[in-house]
Biopython code that builds the backbone (N, CA, C, O; Angstrom):
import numpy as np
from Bio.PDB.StructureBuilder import StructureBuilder

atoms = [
    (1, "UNK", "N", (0.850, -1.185, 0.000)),
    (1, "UNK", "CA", (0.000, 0.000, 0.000)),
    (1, "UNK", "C", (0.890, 1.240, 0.000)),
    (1, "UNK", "O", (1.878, 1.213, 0.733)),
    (2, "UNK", "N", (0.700, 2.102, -0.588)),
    (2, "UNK", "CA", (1.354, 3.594, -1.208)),
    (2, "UNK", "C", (0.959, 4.568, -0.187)),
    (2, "UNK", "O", (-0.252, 4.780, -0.111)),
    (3, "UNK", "N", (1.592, 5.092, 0.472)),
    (3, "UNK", "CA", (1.571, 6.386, 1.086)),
    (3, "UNK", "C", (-0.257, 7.118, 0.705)),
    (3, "UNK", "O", (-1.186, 7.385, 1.467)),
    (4, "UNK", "N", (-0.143, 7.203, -0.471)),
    (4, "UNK", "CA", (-1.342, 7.801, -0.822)),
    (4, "UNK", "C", (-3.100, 7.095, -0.840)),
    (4, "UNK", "O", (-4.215, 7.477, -1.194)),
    (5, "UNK", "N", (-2.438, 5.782, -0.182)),
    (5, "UNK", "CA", (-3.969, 5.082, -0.235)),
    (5, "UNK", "C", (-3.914, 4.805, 1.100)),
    (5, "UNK", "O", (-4.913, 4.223, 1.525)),
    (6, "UNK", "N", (-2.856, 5.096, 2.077)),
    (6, "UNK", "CA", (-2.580, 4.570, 3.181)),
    (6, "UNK", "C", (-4.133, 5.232, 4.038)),
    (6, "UNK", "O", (-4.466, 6.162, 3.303)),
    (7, "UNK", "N", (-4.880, 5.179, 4.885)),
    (7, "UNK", "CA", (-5.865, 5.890, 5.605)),
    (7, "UNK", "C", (-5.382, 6.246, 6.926)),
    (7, "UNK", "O", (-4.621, 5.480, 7.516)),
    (8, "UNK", "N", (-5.689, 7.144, 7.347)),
    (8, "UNK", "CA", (-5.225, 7.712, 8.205)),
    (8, "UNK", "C", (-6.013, 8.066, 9.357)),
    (8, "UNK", "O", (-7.009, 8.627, 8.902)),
    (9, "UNK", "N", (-6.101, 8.022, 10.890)),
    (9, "UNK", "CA", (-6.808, 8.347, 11.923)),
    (9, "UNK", "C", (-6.490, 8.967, 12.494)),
    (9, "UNK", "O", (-5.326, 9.304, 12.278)),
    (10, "UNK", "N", (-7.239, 9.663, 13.724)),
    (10, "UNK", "CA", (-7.119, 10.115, 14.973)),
    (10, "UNK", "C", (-6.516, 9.294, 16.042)),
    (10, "UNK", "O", (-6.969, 8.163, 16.216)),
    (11, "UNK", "N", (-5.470, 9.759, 16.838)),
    (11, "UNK", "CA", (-5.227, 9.133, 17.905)),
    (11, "UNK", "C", (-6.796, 9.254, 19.039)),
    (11, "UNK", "O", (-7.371, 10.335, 19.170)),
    (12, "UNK", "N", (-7.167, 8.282, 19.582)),
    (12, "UNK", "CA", (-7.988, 8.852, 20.375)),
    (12, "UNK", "C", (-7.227, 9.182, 21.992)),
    (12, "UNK", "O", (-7.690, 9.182, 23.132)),
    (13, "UNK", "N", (-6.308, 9.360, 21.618)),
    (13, "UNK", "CA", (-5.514, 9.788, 22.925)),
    (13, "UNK", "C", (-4.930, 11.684, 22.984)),
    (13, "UNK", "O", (-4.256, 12.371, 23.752)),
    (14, "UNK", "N", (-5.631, 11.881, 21.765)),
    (14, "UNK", "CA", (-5.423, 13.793, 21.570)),
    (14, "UNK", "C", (-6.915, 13.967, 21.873)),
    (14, "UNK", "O", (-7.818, 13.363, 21.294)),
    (15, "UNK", "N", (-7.056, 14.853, 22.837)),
    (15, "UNK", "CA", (-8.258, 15.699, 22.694)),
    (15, "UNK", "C", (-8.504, 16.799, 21.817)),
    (15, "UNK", "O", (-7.354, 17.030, 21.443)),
    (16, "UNK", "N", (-9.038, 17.412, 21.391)),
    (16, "UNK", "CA", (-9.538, 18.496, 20.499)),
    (16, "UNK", "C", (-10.125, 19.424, 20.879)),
    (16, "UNK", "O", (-11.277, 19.086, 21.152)),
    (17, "UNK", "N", (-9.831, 21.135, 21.163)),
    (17, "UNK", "CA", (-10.784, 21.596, 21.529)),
    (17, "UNK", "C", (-10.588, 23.162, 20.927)),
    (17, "UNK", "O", (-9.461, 23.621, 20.743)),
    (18, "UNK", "N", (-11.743, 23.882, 20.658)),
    (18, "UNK", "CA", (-11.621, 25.355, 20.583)),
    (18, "UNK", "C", (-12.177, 25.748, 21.504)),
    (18, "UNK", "O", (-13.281, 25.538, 22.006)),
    (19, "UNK", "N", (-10.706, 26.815, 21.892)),
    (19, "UNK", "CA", (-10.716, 27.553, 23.324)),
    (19, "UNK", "C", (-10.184, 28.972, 22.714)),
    (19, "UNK", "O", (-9.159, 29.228, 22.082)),
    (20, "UNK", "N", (-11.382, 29.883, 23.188)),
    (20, "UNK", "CA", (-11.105, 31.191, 22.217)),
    (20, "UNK", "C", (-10.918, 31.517, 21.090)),
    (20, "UNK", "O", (-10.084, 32.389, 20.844)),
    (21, "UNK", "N", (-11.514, 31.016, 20.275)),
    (21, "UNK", "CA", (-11.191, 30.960, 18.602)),
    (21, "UNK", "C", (-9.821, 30.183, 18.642)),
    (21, "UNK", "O", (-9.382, 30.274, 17.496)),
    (22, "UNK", "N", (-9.034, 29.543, 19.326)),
    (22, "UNK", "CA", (-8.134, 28.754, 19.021)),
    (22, "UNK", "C", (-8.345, 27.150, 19.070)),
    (22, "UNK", "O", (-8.769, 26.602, 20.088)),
    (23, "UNK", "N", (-8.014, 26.432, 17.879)),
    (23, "UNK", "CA", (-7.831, 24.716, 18.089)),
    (23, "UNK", "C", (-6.527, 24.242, 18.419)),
    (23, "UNK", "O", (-5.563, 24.068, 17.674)),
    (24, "UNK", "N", (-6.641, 24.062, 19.636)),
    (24, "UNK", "CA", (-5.599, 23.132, 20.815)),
    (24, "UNK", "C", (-6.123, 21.230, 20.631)),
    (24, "UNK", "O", (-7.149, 20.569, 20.791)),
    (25, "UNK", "N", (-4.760, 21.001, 20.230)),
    (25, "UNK", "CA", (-4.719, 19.161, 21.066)),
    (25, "UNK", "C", (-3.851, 19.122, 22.153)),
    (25, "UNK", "O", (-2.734, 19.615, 22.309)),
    (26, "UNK", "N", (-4.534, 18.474, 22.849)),
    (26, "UNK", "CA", (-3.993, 17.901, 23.912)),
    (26, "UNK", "C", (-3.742, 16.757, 24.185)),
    (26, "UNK", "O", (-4.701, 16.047, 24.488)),
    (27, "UNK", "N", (-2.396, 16.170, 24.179)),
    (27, "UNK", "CA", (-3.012, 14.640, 25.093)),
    (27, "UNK", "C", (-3.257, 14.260, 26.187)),
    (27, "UNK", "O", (-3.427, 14.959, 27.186)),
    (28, "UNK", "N", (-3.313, 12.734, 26.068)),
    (28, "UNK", "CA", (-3.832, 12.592, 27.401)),
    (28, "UNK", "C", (-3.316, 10.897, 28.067)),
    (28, "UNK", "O", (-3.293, 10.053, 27.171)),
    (29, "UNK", "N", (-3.142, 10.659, 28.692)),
    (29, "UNK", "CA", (-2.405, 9.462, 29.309)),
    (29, "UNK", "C", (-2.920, 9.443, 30.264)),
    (29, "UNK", "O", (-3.081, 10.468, 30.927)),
    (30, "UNK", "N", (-3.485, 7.866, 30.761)),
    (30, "UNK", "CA", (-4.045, 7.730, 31.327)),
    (30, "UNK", "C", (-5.016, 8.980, 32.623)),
    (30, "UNK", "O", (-4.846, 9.516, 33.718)),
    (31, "UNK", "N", (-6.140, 8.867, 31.391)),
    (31, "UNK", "CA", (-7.108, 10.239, 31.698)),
    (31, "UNK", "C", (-6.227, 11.516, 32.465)),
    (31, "UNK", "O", (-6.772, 12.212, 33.322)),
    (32, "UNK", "N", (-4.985, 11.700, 32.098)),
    (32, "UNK", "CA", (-4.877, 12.968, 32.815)),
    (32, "UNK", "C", (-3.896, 13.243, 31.455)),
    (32, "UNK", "O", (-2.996, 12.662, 30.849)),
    (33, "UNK", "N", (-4.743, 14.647, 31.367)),
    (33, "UNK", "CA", (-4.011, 15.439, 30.235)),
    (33, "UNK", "C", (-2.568, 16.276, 30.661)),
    (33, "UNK", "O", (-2.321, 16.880, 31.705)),
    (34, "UNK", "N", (-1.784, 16.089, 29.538)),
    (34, "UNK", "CA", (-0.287, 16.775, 29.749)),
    (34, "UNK", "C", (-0.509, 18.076, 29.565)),
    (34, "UNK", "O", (-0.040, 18.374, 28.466)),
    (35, "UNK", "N", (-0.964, 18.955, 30.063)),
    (35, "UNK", "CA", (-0.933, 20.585, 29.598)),
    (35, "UNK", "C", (0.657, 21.133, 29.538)),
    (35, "UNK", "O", (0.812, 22.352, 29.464)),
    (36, "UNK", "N", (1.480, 20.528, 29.560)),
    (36, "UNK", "CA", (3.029, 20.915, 29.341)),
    (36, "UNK", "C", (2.949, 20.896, 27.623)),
    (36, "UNK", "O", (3.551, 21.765, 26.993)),
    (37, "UNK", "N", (2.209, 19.905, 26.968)),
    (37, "UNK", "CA", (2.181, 19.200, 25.491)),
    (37, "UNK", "C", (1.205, 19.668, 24.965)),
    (37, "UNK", "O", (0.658, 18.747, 24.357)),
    (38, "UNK", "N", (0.364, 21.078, 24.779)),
    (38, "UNK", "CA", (-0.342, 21.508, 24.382)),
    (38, "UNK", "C", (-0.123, 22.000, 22.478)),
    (38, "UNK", "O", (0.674, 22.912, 22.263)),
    (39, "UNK", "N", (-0.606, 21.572, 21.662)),
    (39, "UNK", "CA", (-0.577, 21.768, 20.355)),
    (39, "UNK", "C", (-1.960, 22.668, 20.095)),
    (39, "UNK", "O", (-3.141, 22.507, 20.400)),
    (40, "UNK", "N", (-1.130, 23.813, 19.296)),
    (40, "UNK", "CA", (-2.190, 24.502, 18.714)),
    (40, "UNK", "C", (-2.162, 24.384, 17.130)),
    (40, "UNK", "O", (-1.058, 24.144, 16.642)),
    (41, "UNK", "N", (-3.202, 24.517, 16.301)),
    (41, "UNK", "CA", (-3.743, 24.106, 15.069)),
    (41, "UNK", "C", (-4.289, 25.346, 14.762)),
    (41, "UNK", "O", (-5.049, 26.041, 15.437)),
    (42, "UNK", "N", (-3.511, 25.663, 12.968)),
    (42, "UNK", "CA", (-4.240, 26.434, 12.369)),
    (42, "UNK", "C", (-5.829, 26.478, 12.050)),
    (42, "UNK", "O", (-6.499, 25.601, 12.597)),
    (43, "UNK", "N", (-6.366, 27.225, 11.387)),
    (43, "UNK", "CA", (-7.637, 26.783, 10.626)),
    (43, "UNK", "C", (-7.340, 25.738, 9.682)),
    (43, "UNK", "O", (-7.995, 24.698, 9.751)),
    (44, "UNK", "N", (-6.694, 25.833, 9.053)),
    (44, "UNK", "CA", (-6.434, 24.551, 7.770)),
    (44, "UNK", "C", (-6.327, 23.307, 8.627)),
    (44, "UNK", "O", (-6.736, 22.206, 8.260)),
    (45, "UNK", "N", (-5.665, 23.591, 9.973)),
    (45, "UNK", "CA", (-5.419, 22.151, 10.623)),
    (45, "UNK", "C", (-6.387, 21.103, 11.135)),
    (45, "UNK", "O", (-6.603, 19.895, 11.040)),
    (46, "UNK", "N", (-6.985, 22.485, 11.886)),
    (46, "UNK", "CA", (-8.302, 22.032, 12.544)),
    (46, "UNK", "C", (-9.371, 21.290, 11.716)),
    (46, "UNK", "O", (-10.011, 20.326, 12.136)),
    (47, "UNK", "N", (-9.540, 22.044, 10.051)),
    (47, "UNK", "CA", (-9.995, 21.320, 9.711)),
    (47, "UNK", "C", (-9.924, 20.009, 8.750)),
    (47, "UNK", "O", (-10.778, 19.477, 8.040)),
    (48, "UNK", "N", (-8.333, 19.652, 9.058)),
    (48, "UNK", "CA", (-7.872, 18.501, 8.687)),
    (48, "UNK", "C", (-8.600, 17.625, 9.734)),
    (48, "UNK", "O", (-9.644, 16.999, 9.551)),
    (49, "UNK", "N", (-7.865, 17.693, 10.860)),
    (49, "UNK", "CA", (-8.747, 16.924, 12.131)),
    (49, "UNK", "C", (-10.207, 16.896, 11.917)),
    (49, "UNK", "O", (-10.774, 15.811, 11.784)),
    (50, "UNK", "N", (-10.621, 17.603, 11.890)),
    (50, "UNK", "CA", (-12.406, 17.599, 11.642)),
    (50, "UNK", "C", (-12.842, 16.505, 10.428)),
    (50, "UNK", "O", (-13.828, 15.769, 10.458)),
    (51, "UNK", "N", (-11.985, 16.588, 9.512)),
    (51, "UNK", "CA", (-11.991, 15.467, 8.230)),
    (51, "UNK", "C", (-11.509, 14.143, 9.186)),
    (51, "UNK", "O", (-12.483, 13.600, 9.708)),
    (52, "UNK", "N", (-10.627, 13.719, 9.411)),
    (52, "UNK", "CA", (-10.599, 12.729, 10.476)),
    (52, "UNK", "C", (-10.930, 11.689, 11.610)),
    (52, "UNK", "O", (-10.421, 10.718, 12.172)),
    (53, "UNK", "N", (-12.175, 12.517, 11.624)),
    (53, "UNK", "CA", (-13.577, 11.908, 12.569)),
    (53, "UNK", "C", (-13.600, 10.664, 12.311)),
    (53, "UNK", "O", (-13.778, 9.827, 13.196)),
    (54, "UNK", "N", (-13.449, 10.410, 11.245)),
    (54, "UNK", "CA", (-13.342, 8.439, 10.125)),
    (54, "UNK", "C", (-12.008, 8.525, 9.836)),
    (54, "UNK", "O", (-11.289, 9.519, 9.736)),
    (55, "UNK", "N", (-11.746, 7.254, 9.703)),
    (55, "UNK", "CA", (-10.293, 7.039, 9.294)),
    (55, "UNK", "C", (-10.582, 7.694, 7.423)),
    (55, "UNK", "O", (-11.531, 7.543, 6.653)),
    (56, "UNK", "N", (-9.385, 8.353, 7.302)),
    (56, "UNK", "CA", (-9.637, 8.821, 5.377)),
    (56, "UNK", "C", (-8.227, 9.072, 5.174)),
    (56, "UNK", "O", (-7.337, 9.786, 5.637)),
    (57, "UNK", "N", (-8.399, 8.174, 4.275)),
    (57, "UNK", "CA", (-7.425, 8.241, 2.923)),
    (57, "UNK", "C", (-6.777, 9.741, 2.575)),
    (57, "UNK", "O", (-7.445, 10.766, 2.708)),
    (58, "UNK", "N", (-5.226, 9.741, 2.058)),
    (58, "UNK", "CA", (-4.730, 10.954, 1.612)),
    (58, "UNK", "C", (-5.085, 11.573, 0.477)),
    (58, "UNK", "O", (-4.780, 12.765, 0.533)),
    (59, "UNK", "N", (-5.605, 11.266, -0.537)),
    (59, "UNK", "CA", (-6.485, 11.861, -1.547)),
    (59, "UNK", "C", (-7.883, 12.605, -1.563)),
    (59, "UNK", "O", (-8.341, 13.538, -2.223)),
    (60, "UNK", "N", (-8.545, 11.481, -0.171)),
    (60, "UNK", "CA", (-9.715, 12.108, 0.318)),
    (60, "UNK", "C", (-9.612, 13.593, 0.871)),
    (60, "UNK", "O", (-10.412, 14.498, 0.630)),
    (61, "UNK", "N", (-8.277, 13.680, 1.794)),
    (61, "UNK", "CA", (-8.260, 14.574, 2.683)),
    (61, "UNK", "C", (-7.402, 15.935, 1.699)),
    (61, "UNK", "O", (-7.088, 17.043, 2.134)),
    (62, "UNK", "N", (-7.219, 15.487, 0.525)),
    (62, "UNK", "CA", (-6.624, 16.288, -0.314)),
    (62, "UNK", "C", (-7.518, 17.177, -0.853)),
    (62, "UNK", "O", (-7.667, 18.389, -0.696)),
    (63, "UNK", "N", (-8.202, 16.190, -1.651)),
    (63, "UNK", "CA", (-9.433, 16.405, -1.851)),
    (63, "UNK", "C", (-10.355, 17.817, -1.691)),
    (63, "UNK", "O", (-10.489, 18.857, -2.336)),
    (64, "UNK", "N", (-11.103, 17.032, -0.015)),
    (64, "UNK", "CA", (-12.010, 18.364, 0.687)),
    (64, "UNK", "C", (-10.982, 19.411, 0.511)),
    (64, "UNK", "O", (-11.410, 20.533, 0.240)),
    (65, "UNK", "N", (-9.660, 19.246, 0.619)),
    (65, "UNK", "CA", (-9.319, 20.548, 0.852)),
    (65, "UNK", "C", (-9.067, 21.683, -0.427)),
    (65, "UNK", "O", (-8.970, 22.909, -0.390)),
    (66, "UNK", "N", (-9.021, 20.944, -1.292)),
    (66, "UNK", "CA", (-8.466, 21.609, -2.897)),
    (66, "UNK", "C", (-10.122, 22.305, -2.833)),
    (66, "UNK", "O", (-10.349, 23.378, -3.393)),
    (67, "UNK", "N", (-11.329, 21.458, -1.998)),
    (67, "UNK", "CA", (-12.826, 22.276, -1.997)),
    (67, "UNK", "C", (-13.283, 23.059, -1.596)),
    (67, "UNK", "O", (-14.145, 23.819, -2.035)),
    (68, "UNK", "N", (-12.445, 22.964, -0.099)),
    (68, "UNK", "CA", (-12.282, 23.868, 0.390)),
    (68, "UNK", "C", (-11.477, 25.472, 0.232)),
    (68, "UNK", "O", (-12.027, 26.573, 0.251)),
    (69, "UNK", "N", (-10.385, 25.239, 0.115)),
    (69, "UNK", "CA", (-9.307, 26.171, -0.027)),
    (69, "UNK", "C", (-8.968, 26.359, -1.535)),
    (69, "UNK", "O", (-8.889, 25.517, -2.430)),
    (70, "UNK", "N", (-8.763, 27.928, -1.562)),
    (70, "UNK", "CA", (-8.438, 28.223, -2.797)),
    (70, "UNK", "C", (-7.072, 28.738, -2.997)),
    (70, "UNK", "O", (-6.676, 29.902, -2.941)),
    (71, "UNK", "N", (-6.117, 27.120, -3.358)),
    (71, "UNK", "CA", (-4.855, 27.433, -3.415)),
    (71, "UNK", "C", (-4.599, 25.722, -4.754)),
    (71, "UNK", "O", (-5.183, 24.705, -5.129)),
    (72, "UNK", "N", (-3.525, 26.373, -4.914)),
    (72, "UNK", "CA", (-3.565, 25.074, -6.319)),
    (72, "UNK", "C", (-2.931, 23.612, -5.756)),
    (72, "UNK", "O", (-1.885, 23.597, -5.107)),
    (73, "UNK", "N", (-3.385, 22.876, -5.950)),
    (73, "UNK", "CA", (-3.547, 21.762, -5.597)),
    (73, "UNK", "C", (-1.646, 21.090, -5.493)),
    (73, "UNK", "O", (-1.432, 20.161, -4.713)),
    (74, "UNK", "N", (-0.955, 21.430, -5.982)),
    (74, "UNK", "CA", (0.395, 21.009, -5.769)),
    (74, "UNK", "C", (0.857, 21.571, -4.513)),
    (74, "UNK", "O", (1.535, 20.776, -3.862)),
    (75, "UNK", "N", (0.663, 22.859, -3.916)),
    (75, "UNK", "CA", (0.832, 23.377, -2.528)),
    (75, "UNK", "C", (-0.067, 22.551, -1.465)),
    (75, "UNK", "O", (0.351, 22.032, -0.430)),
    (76, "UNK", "N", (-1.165, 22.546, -1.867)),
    (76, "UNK", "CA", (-2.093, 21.904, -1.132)),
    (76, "UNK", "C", (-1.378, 20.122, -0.502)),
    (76, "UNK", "O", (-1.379, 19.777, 0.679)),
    (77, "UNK", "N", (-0.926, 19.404, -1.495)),
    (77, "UNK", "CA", (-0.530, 18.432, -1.222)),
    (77, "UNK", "C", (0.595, 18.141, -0.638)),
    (77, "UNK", "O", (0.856, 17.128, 0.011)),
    (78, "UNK", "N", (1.428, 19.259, -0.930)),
    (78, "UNK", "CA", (2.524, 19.581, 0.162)),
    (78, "UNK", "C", (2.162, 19.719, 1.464)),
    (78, "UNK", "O", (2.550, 18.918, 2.315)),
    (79, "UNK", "N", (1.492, 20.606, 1.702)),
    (79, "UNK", "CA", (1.485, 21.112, 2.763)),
    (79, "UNK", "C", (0.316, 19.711, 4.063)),
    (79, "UNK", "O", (0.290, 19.532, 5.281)),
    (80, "UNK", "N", (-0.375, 19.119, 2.947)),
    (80, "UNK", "CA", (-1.139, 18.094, 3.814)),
    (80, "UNK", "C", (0.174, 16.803, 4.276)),
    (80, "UNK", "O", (0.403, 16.228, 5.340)),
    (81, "UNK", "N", (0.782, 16.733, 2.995)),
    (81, "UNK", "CA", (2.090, 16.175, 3.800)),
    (81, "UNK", "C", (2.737, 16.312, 5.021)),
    (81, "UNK", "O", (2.937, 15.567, 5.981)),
    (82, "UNK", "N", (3.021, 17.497, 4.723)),
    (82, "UNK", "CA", (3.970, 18.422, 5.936)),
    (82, "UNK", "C", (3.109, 18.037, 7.439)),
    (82, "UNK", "O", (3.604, 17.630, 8.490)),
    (83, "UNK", "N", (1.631, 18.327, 7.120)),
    (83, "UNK", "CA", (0.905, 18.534, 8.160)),
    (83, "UNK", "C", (0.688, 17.013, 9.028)),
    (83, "UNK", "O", (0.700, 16.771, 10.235)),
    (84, "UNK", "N", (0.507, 16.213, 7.928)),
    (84, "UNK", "CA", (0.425, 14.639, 8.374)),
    (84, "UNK", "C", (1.903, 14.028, 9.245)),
    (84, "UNK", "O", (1.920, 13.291, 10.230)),
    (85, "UNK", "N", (3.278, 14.727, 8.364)),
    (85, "UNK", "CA", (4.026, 14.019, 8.784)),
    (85, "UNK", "C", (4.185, 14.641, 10.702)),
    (85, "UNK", "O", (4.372, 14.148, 11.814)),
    (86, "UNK", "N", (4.023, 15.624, 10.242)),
    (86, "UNK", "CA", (4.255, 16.398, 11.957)),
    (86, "UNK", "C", (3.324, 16.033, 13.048)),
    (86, "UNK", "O", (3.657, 15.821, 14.214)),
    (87, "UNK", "N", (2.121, 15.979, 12.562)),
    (87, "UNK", "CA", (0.812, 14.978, 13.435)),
    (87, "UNK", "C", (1.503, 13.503, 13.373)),
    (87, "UNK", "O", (1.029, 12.669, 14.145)),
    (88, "UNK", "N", (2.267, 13.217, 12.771)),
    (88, "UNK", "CA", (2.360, 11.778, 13.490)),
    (88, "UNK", "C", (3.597, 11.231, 14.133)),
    (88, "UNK", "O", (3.703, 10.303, 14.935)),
    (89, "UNK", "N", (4.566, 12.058, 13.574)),
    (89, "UNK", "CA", (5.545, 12.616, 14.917)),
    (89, "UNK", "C", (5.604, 12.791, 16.169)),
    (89, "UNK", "O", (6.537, 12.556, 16.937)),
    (90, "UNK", "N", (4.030, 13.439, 16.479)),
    (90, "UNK", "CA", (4.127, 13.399, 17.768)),
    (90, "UNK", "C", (2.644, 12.527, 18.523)),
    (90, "UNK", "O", (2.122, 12.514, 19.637)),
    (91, "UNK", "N", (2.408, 11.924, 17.309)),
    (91, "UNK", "CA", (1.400, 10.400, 17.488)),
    (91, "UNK", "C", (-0.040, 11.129, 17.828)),
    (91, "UNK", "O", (-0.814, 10.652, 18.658)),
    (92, "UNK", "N", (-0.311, 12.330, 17.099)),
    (92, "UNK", "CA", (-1.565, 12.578, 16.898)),
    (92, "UNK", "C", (-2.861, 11.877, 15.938)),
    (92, "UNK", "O", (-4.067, 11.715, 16.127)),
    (93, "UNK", "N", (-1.998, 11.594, 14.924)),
    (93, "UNK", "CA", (-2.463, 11.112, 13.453)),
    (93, "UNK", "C", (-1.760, 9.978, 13.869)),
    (93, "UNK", "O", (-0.781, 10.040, 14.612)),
    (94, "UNK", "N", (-2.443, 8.464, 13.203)),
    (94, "UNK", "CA", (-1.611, 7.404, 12.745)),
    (94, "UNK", "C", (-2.456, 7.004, 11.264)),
    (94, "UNK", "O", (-3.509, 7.445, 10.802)),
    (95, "UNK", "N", (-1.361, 5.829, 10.689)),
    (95, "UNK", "CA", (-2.046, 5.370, 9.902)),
    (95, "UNK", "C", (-3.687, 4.074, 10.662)),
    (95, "UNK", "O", (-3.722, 3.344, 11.653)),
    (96, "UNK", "N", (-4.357, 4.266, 9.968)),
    (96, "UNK", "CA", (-5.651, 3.447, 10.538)),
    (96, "UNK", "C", (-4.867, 2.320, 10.889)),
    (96, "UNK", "O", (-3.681, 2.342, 10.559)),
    (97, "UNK", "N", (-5.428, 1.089, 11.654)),
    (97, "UNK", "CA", (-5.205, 0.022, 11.719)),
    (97, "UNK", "C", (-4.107, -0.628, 12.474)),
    (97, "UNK", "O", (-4.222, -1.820, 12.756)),
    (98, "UNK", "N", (-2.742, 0.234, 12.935)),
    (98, "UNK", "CA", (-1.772, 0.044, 12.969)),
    (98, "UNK", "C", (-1.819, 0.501, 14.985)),
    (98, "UNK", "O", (-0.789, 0.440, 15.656)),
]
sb = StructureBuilder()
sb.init_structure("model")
sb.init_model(0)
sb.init_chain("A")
sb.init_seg("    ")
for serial, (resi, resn, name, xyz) in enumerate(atoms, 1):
    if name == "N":
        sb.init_residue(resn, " ", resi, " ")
    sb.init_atom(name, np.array(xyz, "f"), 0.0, 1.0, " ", f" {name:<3s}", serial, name[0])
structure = sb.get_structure()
């Protein structure tokens, strides 16, 4: 399986939240959240995560966003890269299944 068909999830160990017009993850280990490890998320990010709710594919999530956003689709796919690889760096995002 190719990077690009790979599907991708939510850790359910990041919480999600907008606090003041800002989207913060947080994790959390055994029910007590690290507020030392607080991640904040652009708009574009947030609503990567929001696409995420289901495990989805990198084309999918390319996709909404080329529908969303009006930027040309070769930046776009960069930057969902960029965004995936750094969410799973710090084990926000994984691939589904794994």
């Amino acid at each position: 399986m190719t990077e690009s068909e790979a599907l991708f999830e939510r850790n359910p160990d990041f919480i999600f939240r907008i606090i003041v017009d800002e989207a913060v993850l947080v994790p959390v280990h055994n029910d007590i959240a690290n507020m030392e490890s607080i991640f904040t998320l652009n708009s574009v990010g947030a609503f990567i995560w929001k696409q995420l709710e289901q495990p989805t594919g990198f084309n999918d999530l390319k996709n909404a966003l080329v529908t969303e956003y009006s930027a040309s689709e070769e930046i776009i796919q960069a930057d969902l890269e960029n965004f995936l690889l750094e969410m799973t760096s710090i084990g926000a995002i994984r691939k589904a299944g794994l």
